[in-house]
N, C-alpha and C positions, 0 to 999 in steps of 0.2 A: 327826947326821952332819955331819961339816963337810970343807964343798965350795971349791974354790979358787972367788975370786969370778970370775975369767976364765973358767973351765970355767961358773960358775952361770950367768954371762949368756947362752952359747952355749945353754945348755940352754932357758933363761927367749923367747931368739929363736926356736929351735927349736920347741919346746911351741905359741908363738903362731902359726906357719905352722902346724902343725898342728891348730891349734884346740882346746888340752887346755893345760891347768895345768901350768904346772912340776913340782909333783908328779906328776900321772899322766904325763909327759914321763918322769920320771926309773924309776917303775915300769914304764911301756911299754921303757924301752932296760935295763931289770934283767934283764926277763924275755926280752926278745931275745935280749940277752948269753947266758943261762942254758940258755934253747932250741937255741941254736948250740954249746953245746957240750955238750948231751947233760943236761944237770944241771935242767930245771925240773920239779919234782915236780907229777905228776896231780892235779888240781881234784879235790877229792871234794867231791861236791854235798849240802848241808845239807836233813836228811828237808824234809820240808813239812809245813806240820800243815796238819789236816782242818778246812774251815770247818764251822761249826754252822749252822745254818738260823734 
């Protein structure tokens, strides 16, 4: 993906107030964006497997 370097730094200051990584910065506001308007598809949760003894 390529990011204007201006927008990247705002995100790179952003993420550190927050205490998260520019990447999880950039998927945390993907999925905001997505939830606000209606479009973030449901988490389907991955079976578990059974521990053995």
């Amino acid at each position: 993906m390529r990011i204007d370097p201006v927008l990247w730094a705002e995100i790179e200051r952003l993420a550190a107030q927050e205490l998260r990584s520019a990447n999880a910065q950039v998927e945390f506001m993907l999925r905001e964006g997505l939830e606000r308007r209606g479009r973030l598809p449901a988490r389907v949760a991955a079976p578990r497997k059974k521990e053995t003894p």
